[in-house]
LUMDRENMI-249270 format. One line per field, with one value per residue: x, z, y of N, C-alpha, C in turn; residue number from 1; residue in one letter. Coordinates in steps of 0.2 Angstrom, whole numbers, plus 5000, padded with zeros to 4 digits. Each point is the difference from the previous one (the first is absolute). Layout:
BEGIN
nc1	[X,...]
nc3	[Z,...]
nc2	[Y,...]
cac1	[X,...]
cac3	[Z,...]
cac2	[Y,...]
cc1	[X,...]
cc3	[Z,...]
cc2	[Y,...]
drendo	[NUM,...]
vodren	[A,...]
This chain:
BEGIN
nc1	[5197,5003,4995,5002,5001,5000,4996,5006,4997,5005,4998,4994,5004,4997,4999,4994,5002,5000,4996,5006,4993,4998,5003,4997,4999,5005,4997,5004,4995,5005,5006,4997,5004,5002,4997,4995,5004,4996,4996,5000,4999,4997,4999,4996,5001,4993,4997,4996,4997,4994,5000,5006,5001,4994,5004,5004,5004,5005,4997,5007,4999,4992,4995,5001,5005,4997,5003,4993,5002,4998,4996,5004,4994,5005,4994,4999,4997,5002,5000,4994,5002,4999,5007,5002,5002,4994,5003,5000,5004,4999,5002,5003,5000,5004,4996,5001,4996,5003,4995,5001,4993,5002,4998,5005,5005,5000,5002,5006,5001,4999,5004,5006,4998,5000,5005,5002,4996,5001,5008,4998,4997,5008,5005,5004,5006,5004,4998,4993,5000,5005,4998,4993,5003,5002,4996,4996,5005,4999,4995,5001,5004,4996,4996,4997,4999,5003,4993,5002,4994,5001,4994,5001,5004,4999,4993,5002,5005,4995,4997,5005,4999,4993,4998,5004,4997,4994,4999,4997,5001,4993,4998,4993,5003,5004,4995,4997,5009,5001,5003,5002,4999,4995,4997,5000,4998,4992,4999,5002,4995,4999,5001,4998,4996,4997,4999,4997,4998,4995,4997,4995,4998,4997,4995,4998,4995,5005,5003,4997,4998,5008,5002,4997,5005,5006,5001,4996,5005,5003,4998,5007,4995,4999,5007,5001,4997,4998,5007,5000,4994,5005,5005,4994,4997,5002,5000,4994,5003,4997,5003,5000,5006,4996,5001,5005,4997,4997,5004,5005,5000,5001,5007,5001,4995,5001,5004,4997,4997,5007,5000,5001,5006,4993,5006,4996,5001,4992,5001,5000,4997,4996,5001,4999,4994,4996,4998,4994,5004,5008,4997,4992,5003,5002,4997,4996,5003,5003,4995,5000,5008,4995,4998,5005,4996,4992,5002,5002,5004,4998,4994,5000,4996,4999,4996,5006,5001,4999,4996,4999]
nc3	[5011,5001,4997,5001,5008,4996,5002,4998,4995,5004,5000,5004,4997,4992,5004,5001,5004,5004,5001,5006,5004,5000,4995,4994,4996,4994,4999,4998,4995,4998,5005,5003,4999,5006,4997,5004,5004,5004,4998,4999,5003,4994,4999,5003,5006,4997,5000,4996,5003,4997,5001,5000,5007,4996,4994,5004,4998,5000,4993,5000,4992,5001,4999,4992,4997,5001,4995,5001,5004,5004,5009,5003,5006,5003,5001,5005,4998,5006,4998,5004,5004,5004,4997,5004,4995,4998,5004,5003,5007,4997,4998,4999,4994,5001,4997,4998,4997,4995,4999,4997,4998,4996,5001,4997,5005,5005,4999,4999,5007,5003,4995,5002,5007,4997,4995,5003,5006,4996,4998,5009,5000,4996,5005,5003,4997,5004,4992,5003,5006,4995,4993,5005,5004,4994,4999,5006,5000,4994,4999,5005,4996,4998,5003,4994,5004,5002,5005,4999,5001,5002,5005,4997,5003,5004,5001,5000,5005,5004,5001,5003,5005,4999,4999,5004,5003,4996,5005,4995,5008,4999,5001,4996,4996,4998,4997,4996,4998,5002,5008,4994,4998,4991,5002,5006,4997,4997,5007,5006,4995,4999,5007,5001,4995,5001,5004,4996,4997,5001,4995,4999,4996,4997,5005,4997,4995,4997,5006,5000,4995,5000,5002,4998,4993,5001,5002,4994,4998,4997,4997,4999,4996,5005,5004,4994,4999,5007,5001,4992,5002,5004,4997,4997,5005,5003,4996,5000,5006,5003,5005,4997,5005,4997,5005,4999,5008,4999,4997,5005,5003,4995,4997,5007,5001,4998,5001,5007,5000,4995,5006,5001,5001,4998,5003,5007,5002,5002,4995,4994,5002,5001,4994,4994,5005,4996,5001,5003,5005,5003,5001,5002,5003,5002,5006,5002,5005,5006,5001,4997,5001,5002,4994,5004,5007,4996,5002,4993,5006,5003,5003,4999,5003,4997,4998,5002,4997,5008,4996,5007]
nc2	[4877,5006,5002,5007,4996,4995,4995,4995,4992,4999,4995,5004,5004,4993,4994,4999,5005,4999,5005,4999,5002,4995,4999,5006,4993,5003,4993,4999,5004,5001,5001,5004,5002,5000,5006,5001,5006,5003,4997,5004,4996,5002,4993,5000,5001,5001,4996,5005,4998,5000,4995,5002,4999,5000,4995,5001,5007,4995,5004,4999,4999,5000,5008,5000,5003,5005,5001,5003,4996,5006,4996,4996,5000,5000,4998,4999,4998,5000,4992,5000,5000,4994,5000,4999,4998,5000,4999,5006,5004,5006,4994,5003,5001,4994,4999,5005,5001,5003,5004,4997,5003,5003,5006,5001,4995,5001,5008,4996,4998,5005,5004,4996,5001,5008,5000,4996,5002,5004,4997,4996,5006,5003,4996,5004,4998,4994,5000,5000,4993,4995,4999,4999,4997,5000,5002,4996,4995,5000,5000,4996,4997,5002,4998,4997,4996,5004,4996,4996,4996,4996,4999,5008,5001,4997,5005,5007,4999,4995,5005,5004,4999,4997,5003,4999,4996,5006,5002,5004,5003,5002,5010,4998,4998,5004,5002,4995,4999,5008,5003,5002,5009,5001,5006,4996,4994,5004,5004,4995,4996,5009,5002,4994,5000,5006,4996,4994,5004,4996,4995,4999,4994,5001,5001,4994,4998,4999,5004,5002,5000,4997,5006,5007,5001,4999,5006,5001,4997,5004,4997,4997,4998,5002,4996,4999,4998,4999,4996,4997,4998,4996,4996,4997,4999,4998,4995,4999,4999,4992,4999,5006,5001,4995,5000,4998,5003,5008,5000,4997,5003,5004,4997,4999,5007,5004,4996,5003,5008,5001,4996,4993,5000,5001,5007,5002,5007,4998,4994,5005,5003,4994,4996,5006,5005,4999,5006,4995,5007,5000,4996,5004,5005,4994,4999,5007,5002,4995,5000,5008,5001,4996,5002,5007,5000,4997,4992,5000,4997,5004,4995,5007,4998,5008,4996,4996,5006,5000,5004,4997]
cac1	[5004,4996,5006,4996,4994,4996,5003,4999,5004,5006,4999,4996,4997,4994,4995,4996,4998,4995,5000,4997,5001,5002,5007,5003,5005,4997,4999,5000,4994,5004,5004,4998,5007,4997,5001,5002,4995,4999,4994,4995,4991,4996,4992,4998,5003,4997,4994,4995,4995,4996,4997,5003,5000,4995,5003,5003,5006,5004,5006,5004,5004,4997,5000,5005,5003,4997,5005,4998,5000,5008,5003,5002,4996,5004,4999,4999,4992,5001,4995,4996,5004,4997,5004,5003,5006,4997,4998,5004,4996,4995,4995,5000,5002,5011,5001,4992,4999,4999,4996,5007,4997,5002,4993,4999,4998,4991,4994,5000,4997,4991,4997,5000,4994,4993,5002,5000,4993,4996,5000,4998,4991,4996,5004,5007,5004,5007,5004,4997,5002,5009,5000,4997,5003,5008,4997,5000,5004,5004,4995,5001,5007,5003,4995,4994,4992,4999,4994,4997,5003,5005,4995,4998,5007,5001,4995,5001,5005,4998,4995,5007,5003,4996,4998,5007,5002,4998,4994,4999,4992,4996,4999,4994,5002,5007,4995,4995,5002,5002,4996,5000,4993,5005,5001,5007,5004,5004,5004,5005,5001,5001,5005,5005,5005,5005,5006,5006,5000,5000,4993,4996,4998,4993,4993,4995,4995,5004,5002,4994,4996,4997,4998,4992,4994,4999,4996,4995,4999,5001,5005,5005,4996,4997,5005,5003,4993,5001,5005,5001,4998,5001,5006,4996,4997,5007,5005,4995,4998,4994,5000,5005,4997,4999,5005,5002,4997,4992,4999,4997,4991,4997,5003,4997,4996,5000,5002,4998,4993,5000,5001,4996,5000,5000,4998,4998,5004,5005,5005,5010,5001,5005,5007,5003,5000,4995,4994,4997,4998,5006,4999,4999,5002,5008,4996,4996,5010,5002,4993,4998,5003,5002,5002,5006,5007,5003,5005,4997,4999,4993,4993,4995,4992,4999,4993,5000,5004,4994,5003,5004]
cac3	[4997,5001,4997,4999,5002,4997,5002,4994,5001,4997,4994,4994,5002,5001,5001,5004,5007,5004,5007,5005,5003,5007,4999,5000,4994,4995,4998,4989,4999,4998,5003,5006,5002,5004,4998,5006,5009,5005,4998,5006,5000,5000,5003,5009,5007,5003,4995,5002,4998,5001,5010,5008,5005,4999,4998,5003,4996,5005,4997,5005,4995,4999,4991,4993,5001,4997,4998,4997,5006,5000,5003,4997,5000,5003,5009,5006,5004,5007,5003,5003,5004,5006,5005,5005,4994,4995,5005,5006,5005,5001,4994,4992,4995,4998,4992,4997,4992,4999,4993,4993,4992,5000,4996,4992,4998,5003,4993,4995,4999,4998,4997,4996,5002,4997,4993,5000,5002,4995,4994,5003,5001,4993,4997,4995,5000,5001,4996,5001,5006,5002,4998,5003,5006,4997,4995,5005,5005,4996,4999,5006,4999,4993,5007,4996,5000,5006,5000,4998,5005,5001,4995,4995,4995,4999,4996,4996,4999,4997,4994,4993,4998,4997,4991,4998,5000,4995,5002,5005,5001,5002,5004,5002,5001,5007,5003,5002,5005,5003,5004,4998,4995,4993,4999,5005,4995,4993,5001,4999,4994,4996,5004,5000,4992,4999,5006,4998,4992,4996,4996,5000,4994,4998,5001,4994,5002,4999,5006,5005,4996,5001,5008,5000,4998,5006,5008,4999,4998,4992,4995,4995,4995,5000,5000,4994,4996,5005,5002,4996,5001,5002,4997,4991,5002,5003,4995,4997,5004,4999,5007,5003,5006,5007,5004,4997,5002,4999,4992,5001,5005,4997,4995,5001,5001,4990,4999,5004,4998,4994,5002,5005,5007,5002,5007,5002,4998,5007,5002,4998,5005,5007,4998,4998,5003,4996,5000,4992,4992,4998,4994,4997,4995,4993,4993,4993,4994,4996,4998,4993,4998,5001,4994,4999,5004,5004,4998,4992,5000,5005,4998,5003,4998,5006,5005,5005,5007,5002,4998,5007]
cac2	[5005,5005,5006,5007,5001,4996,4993,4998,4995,5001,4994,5001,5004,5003,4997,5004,4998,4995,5002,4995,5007,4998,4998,5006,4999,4999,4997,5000,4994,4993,4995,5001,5004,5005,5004,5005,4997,5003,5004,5005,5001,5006,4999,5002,4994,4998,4998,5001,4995,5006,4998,5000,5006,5007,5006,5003,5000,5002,5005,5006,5007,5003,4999,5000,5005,5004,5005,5004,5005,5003,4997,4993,4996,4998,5002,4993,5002,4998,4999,5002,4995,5000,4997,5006,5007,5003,5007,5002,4999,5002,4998,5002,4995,5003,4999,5003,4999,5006,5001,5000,4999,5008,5002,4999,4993,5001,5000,4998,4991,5000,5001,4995,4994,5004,4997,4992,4998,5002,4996,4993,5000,5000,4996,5001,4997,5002,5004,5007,5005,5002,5007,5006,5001,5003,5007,5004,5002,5007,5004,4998,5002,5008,5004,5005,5000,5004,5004,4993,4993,4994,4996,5003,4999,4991,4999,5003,4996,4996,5002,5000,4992,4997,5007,4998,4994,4996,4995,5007,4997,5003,5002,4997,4992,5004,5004,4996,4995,5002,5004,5006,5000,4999,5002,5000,4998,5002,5006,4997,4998,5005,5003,4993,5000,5007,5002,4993,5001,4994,5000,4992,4999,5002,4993,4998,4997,4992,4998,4998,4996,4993,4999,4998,4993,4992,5002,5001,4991,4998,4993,5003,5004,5006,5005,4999,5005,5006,5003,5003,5007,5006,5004,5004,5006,5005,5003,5006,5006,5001,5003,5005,5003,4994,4997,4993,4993,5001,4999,4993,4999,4999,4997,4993,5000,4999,4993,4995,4999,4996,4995,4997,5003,5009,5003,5007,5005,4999,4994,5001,5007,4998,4998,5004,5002,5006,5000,5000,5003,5002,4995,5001,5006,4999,4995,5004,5004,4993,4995,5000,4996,4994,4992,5000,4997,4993,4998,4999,4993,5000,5002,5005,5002,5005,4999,4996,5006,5007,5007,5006]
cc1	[4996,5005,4994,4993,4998,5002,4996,5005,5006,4999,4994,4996,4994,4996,4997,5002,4995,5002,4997,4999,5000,5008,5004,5005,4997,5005,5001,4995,5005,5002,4998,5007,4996,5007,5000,4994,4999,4994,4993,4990,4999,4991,4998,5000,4993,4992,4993,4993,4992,4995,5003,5000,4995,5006,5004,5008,5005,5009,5003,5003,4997,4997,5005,5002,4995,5004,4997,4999,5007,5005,5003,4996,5004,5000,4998,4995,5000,4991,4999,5005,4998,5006,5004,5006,4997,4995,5005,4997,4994,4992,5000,5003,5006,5000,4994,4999,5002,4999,5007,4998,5000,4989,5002,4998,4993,4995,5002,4997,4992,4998,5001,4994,4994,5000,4998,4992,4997,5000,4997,4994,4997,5004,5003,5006,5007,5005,4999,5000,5006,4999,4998,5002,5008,4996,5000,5006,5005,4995,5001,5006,5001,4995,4996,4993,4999,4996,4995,4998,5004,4995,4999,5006,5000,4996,5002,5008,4997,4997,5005,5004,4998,5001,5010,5002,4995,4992,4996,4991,4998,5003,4996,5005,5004,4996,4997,5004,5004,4996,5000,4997,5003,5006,5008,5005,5003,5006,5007,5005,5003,5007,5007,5003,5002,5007,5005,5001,4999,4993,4998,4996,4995,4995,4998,4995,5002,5002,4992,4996,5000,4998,4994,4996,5000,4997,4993,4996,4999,5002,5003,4998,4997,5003,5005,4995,5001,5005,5000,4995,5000,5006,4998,4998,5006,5005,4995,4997,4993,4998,5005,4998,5000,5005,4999,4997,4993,5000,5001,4995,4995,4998,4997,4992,4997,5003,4995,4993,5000,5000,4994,4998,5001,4999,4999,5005,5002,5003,5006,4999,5003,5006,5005,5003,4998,4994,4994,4996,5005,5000,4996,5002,5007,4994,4995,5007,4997,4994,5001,5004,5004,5002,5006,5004,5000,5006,4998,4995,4994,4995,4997,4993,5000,4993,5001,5004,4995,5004,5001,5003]
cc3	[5000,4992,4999,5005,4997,5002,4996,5003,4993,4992,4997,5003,4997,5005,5007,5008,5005,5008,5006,5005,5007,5002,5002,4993,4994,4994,4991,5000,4994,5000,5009,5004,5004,5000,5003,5005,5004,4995,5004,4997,5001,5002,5006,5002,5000,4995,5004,4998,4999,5006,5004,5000,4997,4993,5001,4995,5006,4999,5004,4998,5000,4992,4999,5003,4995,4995,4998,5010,5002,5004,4998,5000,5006,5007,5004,5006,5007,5002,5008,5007,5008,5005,5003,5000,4997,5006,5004,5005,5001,4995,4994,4996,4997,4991,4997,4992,5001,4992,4996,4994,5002,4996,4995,4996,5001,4994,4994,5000,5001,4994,4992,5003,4997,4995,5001,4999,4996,4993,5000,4997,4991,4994,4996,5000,5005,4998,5000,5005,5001,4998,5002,5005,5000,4998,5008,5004,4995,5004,5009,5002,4999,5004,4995,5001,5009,5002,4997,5003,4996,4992,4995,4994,4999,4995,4991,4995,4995,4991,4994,5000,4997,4993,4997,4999,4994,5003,5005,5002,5002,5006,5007,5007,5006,5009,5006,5008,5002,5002,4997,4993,4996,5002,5003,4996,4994,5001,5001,4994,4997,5003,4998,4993,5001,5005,4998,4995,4996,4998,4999,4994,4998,4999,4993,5003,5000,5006,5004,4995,5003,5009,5000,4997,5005,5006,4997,4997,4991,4997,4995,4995,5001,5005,4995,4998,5004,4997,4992,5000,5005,4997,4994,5004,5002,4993,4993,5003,5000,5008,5003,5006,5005,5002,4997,5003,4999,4992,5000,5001,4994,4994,5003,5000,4992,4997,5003,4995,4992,5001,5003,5009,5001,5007,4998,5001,5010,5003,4999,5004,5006,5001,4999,5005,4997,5001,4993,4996,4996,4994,4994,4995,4995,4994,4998,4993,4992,4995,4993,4996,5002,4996,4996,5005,5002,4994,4994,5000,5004,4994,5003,4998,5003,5001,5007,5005,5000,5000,5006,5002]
cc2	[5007,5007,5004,4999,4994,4993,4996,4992,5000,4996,5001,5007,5008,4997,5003,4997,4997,5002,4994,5004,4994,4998,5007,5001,5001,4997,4997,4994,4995,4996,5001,5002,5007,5007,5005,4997,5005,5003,5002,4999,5006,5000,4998,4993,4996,4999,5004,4998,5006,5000,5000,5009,5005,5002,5003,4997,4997,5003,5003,5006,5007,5000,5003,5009,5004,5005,5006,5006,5001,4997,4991,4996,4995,5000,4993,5001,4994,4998,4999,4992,5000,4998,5006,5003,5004,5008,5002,4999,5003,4998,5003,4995,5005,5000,5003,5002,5009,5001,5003,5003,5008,5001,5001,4993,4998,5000,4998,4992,5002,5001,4993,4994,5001,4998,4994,5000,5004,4996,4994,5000,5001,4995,5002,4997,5005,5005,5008,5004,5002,5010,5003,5000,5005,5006,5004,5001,5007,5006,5002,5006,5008,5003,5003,4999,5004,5002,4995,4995,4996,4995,5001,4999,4992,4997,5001,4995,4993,5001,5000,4994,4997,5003,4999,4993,4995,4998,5007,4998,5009,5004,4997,4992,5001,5004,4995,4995,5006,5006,5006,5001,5001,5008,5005,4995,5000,5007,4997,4997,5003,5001,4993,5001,5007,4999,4995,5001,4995,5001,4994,5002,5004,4993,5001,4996,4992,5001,4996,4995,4991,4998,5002,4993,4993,5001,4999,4993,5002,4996,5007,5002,5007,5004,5002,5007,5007,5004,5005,5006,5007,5004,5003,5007,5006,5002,5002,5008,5002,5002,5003,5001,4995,4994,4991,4994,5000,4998,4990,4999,5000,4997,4991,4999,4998,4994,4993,4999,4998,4992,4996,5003,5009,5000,5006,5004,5000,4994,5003,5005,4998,4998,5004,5005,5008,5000,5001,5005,5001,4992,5001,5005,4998,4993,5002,5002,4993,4997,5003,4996,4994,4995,5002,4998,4992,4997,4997,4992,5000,5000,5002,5003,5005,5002,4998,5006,5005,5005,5005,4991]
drendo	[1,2,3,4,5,6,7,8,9,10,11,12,13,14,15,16,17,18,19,20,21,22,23,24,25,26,27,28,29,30,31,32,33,34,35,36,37,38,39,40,41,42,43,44,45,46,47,48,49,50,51,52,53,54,55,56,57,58,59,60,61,62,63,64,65,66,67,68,69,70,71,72,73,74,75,76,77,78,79,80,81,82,83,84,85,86,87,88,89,90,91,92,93,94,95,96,97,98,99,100,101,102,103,104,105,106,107,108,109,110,111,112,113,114,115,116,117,118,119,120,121,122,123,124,125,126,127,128,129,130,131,132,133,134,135,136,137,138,139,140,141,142,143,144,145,146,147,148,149,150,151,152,153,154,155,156,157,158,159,160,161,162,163,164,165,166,167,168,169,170,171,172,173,174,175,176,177,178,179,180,181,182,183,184,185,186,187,188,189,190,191,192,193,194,195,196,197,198,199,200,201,202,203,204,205,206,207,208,209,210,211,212,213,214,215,216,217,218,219,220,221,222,223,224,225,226,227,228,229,230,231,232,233,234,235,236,237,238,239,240,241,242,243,244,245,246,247,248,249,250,251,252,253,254,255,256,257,258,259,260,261,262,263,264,265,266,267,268,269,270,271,272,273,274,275,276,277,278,279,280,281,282,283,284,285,286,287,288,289,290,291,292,293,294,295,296,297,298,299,300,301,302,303,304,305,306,307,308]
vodren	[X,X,X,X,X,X,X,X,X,X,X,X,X,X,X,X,X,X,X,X,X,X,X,X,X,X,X,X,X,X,X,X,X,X,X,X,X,X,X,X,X,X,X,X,X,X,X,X,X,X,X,X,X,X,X,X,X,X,X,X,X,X,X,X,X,X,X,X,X,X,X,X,X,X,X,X,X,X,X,X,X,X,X,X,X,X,X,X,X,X,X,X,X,X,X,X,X,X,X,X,X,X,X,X,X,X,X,X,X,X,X,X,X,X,X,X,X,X,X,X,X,X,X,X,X,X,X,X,X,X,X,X,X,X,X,X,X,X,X,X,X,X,X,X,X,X,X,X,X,X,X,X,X,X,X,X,X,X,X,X,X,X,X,X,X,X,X,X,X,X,X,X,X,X,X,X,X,X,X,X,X,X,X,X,X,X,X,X,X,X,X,X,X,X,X,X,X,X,X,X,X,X,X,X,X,X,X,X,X,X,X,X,X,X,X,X,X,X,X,X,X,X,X,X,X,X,X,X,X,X,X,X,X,X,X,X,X,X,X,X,X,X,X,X,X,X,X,X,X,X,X,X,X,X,X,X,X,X,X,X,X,X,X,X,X,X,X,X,X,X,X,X,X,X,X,X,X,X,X,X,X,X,X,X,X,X,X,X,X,X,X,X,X,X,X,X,X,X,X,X,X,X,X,X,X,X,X,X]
């Protein structure tokens, strides 16, 4: 019995169906009273195993409908044939592929390959490419980055995505897995939020803090320590001026050496992506008063912090 679209067994019609896709029936897991019929397999004709044919897909659908490009994605690509329909008289081939993807699509699927292969290489999530791939087809769209590469914007796309979706990585870090410099970045950065109108958070040092510390091998104690020192220091204004990741930089440097495991100014520097004097200058700031920012519960010897 069918009402509103919905088929259901007349006698019990909370109980759950039981699809027979080789029957094509379905089925009351109750009384077994077949329900309806002509059920359509949606799953493919055929088992793929990972050794046969080199891998090879033997999908006829093509990929997934793209909705973020303008065209339907709706097209049939005429493969390559030796039999003798497949020419005229003169030897030409009667079916020919003609290129369907208008260049606006063009630069839009390069510049979402550019996204992809940039989030691949620093391990970002699915979530951040959706965004960053939707930031640029607006921006794409509204023609404001005019005079820009392609790369540059995608780059710059990624960076807000990131710093929006909670998990902001470094100019330094964006730089590193794309072909473009901080400073064509940070330009388009500026131009992207004025032209979409939107804003991204303000960075702290709690954003970068437990990814420095695990890239560096810190046991939780002296990321716990780090991190509160660096937030004592910021809401003391004990480092006006300096950028939130040179003051981690420095916050772990001061935590590590109150610890067993002290590093060099140039192990965080590589991590952080600071350089060790820009370390050194937030933790001369920080050293005189340090027995306000670690945490009350730390037992701090300030014999054990070099004073650069």
């Amino acid at each position: 019995m069918a009402s509103g679209g919905m088929i259901f067994c007349p006698s019990h019609p909370d109980a759950p169906l039981v699809d027979d896709y080789r029957a094509g029936d379905q089925i009351c897991s109750e009384c077994g009273l077949v329900v309806g019929d002509r059920v359509v397999d949606v799953g493919s004709e055929w088992r793929t195993f990972s050794n046969e044919a080199g891998n090879a897909d033997p999908s006829r659908v093509g990929a997934s409908e793209n909705t973020l490009l303008n065209g339907t994605n709706l097209t049939t690509m005429i493969g390559p044939s030796t039999s003798g329909v497949s020419f005229d008289e003169n030897g030409g081939t009667v079916y020919k592929n003609r290129q369907t993807m208008s260049s606006s699509d063009r630069t839009l699927v390069n510049a979402f390959k550019e996204i992809s292969n940039m989030a691949d290489r620093i391990n970002l999530p699915r979530t951040i490419v959706d965004r960053a791939n939707n930031l640029f087809k607006q921006v794409h769209d509204g023609k404001n980055l005019k005079g820009h590469s392609t790369d540059a914007s995608a780059s710059a796309c990624l960076y807000i995505s990131c710093r929006q979706e909670g998990v902001p990585r470094t100019f330094k870090e964006i730089c590193a897995v794309s072909k473009i410099g901080k400073k064509e970045i940070g330009r388009c950065f500026k131009l992207i939020l004025k032209a979409l109108e939107t804003s991204v958070d303000i960075i702290t040092t709690s954003d970068f803090m437990p990814r420095f510390c695990s890239n560096l091998g810190l046991p939780s104690m002296v990321q716990r320590a780090a991190s509160h020192i660096g937030r004592k220091a910021v809401e003391l204004d004990i480092v006006p001026g300096r950028s939130p990741i040179s003051v981690a930089a420095a916050a772990i440097y001061m935590a590590s050496h109150a610890s067993d495991k002290k590093l060099t100014k140039k192990e965080i520097g590589d991590i952080a992506g600071v350089a060790d004097v820009t370390i050194r200058q937030s933790y001369e700031l920080m050293y005189p008063r340090a027995t306000e920012l670690f945490p009350p519960d730390f037992k701090l010897i300030i014999s054990q912090l070099p004073q650069r």
